[in-house]
N, CA, C and O atoms as CSV, one atom per row, in Angstrom:
chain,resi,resn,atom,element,x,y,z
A,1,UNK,N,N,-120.250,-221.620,-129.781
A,1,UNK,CA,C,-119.506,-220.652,-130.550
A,1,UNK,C,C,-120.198,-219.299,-130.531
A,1,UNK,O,O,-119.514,-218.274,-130.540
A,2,UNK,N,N,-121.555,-219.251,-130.504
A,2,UNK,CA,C,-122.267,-218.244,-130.461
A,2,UNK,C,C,-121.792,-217.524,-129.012
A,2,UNK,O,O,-121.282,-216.405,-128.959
A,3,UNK,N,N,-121.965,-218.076,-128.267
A,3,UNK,CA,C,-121.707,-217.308,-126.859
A,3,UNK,C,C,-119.740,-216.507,-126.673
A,3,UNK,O,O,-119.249,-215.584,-126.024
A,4,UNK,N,N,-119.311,-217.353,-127.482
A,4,UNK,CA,C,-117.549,-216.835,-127.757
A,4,UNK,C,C,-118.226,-215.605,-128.345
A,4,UNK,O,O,-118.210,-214.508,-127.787
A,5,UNK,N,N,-118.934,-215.903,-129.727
A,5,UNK,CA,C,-118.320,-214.572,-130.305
A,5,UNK,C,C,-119.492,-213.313,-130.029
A,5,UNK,O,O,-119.509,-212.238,-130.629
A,6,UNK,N,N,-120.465,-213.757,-128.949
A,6,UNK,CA,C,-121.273,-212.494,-128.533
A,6,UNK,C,C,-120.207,-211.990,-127.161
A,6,UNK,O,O,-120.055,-210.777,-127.011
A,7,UNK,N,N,-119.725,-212.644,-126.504
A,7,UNK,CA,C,-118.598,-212.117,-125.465
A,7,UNK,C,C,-117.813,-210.732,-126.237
A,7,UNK,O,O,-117.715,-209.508,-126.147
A,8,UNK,N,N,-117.241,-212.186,-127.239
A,8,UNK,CA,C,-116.211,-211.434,-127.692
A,8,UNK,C,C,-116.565,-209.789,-128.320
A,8,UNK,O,O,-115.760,-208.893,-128.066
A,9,UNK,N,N,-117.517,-209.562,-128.945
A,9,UNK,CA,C,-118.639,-208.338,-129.455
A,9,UNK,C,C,-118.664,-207.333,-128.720
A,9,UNK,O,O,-118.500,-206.157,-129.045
A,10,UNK,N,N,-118.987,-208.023,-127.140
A,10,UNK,CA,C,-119.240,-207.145,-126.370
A,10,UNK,C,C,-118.226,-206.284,-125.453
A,10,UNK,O,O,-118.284,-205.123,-125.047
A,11,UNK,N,N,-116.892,-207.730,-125.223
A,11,UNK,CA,C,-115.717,-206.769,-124.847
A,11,UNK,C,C,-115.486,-205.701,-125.676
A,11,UNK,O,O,-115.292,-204.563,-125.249
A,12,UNK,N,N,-115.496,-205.990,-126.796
A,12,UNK,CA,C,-114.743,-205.363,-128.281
A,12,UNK,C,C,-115.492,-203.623,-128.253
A,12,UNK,O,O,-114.913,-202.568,-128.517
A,13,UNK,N,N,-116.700,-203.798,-127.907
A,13,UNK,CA,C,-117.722,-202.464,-128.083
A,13,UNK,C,C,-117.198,-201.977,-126.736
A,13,UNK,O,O,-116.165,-201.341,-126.946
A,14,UNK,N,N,-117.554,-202.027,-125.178
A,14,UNK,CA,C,-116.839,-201.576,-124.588
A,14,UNK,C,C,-115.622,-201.058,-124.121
A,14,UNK,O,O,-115.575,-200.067,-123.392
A,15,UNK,N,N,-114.502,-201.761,-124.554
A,15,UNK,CA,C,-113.092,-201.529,-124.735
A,15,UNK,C,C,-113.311,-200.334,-125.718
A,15,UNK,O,O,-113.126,-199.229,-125.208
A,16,UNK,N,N,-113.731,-200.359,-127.246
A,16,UNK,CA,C,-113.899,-199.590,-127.921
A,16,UNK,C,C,-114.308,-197.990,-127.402
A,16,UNK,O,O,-113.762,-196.905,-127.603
A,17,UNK,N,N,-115.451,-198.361,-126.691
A,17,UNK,CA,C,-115.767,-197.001,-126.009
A,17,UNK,C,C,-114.713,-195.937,-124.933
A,17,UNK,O,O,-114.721,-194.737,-124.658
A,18,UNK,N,N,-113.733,-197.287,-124.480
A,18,UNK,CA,C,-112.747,-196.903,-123.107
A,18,UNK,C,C,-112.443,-195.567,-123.773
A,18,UNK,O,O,-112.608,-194.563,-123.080
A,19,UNK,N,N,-112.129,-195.459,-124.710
A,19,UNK,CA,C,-111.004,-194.408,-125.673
A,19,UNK,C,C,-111.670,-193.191,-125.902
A,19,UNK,O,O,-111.197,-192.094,-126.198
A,20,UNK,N,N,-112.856,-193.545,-125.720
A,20,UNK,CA,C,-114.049,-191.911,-126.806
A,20,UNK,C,C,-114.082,-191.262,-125.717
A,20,UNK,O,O,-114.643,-190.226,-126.075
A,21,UNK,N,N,-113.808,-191.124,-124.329
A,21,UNK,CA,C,-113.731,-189.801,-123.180
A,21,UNK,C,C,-111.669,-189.510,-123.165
A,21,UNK,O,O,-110.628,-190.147,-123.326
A,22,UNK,N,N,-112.233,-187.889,-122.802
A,22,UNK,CA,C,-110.675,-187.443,-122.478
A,22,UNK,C,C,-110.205,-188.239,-121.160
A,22,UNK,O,O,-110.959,-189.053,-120.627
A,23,UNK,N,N,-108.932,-187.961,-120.669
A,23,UNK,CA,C,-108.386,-188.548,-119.416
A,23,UNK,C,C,-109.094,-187.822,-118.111
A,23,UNK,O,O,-109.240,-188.370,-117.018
A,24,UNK,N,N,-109.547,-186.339,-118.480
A,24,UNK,CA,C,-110.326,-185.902,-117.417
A,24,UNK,C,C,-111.606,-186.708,-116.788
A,24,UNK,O,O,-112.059,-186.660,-115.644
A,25,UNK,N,N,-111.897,-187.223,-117.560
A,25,UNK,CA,C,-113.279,-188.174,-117.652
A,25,UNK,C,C,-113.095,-189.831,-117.857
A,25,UNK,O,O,-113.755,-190.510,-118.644
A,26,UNK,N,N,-112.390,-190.156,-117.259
A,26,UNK,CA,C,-111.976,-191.564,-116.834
A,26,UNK,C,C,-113.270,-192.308,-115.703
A,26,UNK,O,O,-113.619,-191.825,-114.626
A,27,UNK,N,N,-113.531,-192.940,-116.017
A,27,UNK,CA,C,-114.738,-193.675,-115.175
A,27,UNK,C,C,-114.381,-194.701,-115.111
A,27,UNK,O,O,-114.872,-195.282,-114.143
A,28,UNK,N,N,-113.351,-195.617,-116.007
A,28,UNK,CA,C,-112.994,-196.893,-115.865
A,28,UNK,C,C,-112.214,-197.229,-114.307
A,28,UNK,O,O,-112.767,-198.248,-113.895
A,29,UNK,N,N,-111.252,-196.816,-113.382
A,29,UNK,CA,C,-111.053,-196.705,-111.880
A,29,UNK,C,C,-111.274,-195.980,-111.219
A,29,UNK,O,O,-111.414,-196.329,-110.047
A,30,UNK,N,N,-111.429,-194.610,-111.559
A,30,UNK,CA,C,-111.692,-193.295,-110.585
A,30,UNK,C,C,-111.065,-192.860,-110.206
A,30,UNK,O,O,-111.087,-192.246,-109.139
A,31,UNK,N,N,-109.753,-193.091,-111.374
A,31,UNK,CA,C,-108.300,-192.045,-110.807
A,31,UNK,C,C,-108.161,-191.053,-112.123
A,31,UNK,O,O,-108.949,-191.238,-113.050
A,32,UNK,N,N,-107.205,-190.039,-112.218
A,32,UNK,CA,C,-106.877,-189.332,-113.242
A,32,UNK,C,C,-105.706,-189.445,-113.882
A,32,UNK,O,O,-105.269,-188.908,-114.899
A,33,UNK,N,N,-105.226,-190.296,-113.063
A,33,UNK,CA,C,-103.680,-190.761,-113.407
A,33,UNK,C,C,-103.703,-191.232,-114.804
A,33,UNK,O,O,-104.552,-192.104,-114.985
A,34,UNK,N,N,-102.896,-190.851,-116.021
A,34,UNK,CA,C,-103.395,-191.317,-117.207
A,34,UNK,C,C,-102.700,-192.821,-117.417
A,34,UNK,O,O,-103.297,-193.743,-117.972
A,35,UNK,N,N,-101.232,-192.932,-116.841
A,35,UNK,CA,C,-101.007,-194.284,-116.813
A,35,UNK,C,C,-101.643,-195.358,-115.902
A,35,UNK,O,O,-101.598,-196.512,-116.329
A,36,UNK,N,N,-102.168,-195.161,-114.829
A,36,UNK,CA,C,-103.322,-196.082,-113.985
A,36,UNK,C,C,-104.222,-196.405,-115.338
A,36,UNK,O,O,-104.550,-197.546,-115.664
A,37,UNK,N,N,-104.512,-195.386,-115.957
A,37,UNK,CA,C,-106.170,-196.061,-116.753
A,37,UNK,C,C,-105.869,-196.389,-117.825
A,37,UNK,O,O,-106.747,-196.969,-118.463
A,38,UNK,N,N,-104.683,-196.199,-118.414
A,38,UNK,CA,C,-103.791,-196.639,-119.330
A,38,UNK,C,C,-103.639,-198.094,-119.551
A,38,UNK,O,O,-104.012,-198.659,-120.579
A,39,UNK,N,N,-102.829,-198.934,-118.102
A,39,UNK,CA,C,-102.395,-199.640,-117.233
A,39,UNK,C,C,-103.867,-200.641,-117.222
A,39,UNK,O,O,-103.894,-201.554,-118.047
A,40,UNK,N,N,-104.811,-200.499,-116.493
A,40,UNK,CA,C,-106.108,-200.395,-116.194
A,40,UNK,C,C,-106.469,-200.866,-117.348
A,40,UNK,O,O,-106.270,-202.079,-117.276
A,41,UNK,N,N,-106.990,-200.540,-118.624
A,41,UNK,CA,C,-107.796,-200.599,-119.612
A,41,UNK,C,C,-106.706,-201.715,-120.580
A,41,UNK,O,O,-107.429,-202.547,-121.129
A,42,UNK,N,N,-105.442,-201.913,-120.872
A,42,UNK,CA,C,-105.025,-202.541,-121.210
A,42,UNK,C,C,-104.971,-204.286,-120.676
A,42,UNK,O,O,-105.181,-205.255,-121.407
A,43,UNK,N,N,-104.582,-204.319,-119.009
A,43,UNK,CA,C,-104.651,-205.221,-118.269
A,43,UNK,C,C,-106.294,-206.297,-118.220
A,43,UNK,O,O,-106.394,-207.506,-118.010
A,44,UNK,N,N,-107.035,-205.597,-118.411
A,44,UNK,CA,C,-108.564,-205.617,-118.638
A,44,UNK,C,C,-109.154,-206.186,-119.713
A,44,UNK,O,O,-110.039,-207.041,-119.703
A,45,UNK,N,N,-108.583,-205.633,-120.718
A,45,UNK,CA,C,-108.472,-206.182,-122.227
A,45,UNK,C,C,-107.198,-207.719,-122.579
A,45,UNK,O,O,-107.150,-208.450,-123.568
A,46,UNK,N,N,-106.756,-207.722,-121.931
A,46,UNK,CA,C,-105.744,-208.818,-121.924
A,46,UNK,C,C,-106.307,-209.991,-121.213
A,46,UNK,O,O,-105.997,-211.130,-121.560
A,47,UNK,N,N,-107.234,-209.728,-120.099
A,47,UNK,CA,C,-107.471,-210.515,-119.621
A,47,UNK,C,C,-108.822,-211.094,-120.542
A,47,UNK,O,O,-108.834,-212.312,-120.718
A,48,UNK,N,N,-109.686,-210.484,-120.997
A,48,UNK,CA,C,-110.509,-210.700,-121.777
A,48,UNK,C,C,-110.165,-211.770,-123.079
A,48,UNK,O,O,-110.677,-212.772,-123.578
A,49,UNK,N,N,-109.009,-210.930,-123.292
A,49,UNK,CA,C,-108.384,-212.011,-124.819
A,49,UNK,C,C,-108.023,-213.185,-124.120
A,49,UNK,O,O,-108.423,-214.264,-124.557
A,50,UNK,N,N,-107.267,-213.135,-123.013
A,50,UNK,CA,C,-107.426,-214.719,-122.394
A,50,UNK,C,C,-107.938,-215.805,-122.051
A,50,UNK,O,O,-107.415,-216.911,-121.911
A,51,UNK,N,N,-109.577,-215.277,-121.839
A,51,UNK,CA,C,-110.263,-215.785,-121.248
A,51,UNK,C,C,-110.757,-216.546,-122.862
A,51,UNK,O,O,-110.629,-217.769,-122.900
A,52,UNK,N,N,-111.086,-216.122,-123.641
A,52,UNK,CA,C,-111.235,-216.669,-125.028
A,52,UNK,C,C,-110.228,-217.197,-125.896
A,52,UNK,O,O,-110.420,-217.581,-127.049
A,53,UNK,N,N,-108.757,-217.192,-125.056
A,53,UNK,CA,C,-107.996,-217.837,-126.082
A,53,UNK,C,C,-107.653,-217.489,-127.231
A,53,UNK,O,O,-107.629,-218.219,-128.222
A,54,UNK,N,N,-107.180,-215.613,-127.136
A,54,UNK,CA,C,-107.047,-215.181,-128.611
A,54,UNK,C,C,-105.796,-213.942,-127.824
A,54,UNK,O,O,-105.343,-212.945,-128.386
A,55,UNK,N,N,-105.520,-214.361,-126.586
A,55,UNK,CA,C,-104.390,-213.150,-126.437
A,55,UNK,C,C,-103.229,-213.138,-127.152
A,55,UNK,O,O,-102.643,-214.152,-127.532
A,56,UNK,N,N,-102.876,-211.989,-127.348
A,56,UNK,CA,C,-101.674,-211.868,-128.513
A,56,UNK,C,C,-100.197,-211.941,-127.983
A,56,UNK,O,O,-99.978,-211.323,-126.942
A,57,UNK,N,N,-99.170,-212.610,-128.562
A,57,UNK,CA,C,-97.840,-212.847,-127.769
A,57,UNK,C,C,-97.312,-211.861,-127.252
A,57,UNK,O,O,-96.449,-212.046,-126.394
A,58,UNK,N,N,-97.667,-210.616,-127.613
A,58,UNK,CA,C,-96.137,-209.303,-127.063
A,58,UNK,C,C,-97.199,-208.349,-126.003
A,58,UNK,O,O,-96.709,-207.426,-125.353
A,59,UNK,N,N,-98.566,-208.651,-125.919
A,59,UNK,CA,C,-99.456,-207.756,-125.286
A,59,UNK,C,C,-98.871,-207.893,-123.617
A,59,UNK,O,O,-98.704,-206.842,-122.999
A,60,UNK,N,N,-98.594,-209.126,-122.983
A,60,UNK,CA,C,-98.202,-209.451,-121.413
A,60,UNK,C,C,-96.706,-208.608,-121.602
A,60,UNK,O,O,-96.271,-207.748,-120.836
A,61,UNK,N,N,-96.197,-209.012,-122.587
A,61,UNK,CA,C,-94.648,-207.889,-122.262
A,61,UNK,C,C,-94.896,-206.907,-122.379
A,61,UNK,O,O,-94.245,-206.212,-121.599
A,62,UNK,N,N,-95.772,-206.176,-123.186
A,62,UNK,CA,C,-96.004,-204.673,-123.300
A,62,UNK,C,C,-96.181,-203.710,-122.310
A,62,UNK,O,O,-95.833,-202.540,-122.155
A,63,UNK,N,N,-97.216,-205.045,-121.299
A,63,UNK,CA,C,-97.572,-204.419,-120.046
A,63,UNK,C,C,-96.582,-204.078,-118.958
A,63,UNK,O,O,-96.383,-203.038,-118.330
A,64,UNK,N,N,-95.873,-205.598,-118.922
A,64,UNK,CA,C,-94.818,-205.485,-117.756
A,64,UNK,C,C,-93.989,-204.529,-118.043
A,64,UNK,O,O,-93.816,-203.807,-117.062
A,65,UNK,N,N,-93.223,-204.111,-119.233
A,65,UNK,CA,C,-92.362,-202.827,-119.583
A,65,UNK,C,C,-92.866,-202.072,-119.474
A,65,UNK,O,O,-92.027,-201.171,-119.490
A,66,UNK,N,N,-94.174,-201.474,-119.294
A,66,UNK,CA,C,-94.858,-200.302,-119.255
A,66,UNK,C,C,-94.584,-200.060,-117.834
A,66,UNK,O,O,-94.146,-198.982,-117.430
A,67,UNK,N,N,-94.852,-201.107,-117.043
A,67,UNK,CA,C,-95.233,-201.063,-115.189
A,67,UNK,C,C,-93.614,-201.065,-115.027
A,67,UNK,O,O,-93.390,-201.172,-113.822
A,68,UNK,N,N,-92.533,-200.998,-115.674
A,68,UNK,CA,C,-91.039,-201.130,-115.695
A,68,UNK,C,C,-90.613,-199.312,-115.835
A,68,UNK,O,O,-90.206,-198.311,-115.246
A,69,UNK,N,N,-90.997,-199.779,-116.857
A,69,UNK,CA,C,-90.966,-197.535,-117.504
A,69,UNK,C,C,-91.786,-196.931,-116.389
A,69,UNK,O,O,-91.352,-195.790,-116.226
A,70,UNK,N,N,-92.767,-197.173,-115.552
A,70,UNK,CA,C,-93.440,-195.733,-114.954
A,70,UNK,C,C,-92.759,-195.804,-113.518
A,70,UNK,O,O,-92.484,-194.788,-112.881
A,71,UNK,N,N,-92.487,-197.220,-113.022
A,71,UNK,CA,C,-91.504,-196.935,-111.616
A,71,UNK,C,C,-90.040,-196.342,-111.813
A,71,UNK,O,O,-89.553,-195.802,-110.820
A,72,UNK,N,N,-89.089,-196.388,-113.282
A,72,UNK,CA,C,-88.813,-196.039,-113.582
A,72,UNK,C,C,-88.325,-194.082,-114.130
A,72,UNK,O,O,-87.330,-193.451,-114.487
A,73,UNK,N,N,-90.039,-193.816,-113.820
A,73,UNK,CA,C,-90.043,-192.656,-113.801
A,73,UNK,C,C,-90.131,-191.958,-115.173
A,73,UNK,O,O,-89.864,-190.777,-115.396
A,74,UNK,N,N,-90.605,-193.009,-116.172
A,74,UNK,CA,C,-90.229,-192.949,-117.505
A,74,UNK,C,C,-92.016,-192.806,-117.875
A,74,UNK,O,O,-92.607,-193.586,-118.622
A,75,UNK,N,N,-92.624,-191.698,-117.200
A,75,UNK,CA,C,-94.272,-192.143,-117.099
A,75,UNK,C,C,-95.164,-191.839,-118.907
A,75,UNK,O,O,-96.116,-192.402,-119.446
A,76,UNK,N,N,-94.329,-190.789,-119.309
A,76,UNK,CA,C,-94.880,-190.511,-121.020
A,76,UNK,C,C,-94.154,-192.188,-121.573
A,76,UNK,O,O,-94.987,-192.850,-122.194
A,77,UNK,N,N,-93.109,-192.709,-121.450
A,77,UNK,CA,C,-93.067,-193.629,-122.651
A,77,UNK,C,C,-93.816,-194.898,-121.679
A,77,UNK,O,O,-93.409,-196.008,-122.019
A,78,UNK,N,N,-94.586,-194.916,-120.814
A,78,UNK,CA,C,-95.038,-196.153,-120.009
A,78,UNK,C,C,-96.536,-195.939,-120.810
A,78,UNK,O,O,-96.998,-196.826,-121.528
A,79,UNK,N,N,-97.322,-194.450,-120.548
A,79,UNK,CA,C,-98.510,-194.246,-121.214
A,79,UNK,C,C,-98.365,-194.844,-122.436
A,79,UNK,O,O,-98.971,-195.881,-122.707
A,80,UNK,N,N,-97.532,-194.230,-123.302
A,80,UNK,CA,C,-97.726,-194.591,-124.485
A,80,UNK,C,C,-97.523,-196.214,-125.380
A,80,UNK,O,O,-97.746,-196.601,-126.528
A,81,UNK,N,N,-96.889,-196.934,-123.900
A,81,UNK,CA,C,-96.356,-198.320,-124.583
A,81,UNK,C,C,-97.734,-199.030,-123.617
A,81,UNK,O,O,-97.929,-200.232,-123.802
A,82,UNK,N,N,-98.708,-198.260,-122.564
A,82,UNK,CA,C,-99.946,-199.018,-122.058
A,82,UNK,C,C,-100.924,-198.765,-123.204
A,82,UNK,O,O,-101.804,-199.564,-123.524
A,83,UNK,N,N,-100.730,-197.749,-123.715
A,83,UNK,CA,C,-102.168,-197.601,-124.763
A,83,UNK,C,C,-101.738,-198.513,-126.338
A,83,UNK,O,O,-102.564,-198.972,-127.126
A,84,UNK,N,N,-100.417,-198.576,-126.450
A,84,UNK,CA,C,-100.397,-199.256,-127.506
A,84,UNK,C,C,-100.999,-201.186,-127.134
A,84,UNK,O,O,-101.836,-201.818,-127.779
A,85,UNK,N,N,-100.343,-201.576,-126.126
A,85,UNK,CA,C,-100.705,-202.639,-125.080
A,85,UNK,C,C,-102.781,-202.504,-125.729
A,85,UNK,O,O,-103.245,-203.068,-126.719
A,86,UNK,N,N,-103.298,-201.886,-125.058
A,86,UNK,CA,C,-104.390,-201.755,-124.938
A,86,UNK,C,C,-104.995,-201.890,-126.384
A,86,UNK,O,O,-105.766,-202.803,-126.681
A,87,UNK,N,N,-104.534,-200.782,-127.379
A,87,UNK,CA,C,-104.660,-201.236,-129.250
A,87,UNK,C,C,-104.686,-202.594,-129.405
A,87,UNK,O,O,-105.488,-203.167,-130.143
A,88,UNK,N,N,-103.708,-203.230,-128.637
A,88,UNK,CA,C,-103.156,-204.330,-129.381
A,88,UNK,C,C,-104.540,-205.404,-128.900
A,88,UNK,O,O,-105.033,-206.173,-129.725
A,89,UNK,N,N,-105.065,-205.310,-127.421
A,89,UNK,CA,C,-106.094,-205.863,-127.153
A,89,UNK,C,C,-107.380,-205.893,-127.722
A,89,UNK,O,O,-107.964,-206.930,-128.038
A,90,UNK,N,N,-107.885,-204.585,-127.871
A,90,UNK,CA,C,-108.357,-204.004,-128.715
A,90,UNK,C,C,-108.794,-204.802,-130.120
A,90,UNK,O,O,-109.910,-205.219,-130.427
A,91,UNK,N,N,-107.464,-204.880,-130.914
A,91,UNK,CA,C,-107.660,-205.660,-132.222
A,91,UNK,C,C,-107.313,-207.200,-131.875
A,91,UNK,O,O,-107.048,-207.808,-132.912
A,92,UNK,N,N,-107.260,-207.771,-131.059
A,92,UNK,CA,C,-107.234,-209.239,-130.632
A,92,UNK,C,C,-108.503,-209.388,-130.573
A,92,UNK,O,O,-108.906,-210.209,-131.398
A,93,UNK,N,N,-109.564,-208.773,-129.718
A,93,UNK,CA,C,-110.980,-209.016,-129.758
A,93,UNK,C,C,-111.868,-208.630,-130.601
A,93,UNK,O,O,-113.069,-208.638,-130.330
A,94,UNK,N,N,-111.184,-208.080,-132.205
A,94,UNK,CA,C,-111.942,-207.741,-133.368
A,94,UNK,C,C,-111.436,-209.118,-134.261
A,94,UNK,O,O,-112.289,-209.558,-135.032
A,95,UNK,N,N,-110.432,-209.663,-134.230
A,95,UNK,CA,C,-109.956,-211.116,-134.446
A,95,UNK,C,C,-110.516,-211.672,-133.635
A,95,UNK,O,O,-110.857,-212.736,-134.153
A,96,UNK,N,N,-110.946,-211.629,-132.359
A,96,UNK,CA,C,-111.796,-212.823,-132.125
A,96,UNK,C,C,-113.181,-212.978,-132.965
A,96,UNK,O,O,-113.571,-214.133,-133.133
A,97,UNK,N,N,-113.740,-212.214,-133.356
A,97,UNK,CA,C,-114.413,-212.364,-133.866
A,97,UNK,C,C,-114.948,-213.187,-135.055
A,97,UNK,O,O,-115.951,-213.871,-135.255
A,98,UNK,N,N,-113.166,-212.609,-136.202
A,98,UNK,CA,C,-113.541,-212.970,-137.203
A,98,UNK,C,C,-112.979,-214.668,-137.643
A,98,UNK,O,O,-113.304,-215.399,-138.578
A,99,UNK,N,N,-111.897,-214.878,-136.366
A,99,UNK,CA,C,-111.515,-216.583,-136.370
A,99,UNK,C,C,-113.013,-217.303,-136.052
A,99,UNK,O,O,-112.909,-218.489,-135.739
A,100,UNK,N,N,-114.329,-216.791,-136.084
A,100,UNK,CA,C,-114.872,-217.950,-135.758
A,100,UNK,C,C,-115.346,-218.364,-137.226
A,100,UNK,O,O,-115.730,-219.480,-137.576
A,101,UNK,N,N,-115.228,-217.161,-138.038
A,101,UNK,CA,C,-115.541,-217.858,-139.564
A,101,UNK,C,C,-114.530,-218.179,-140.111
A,101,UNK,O,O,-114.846,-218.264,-141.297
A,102,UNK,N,N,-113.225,-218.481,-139.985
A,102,UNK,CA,C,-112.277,-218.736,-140.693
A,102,UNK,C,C,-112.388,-220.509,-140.827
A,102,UNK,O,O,-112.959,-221.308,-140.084
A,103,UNK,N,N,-111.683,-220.709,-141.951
A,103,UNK,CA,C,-111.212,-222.110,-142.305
A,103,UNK,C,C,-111.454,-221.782,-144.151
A,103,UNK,O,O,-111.589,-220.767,-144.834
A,104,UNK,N,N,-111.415,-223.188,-144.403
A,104,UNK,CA,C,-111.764,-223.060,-145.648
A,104,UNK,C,C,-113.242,-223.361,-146.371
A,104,UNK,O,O,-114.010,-224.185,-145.873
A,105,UNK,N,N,-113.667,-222.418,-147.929
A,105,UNK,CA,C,-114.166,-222.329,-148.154
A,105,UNK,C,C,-114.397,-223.477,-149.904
A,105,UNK,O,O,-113.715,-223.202,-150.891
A,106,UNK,N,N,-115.286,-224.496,-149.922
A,106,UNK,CA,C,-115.382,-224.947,-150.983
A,106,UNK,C,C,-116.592,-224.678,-151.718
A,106,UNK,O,O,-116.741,-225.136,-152.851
């Protein structure tokens, strides 16, 4: 359990960080494209919640409608439905955390 929830810590702090640079300063692929790192940082984080068994039900649709909206040509509401995607990962791996103390207390 220890090793779940130091994973989980560590996605959580990195992911966390994805967000604190502007889009000019993207280091996560090495594009500037804001939906690539959008796209990118969400997909990344999803896979993470998977791998621990805490991914959230609407995060895989969030994505595919996003990758729907930007071929679409619809690239502001694709950004904005990848970064919400990405939030949503985001707080899946701050819940991973805290399901490892959950149950009940006597």
């Amino acid at each position: 359990m220890k090793k779940v929830l130091i994973i989980a810590l560590s996605v959580f702090a990195l992911t966390a960080q994805a967000d604190f640079l502007g889009g000019s300063h993207n280091w996560n692929n090495g594009s500037s494209d804001p939906f690539k790192s959008a796209l990118k940082a969400a997909e990344t984080g999803y896979k993470a919640n998977l791998a621990v068994n805490m991914a959230w039900r609407d995060t895989a649709k969030m994505i595919k409608e996003a990758k729907k909206l930007n071929a679409a040509g619809k690239t502001a509401a694709a950004v904005a439905l990848a970064n919400k995607a990405h939030h949503q990962t985001v707080n899946a791996t701050a819940q991973t955390a805290l399901a490892g103390s959950a149950g009940p207390r006597f």
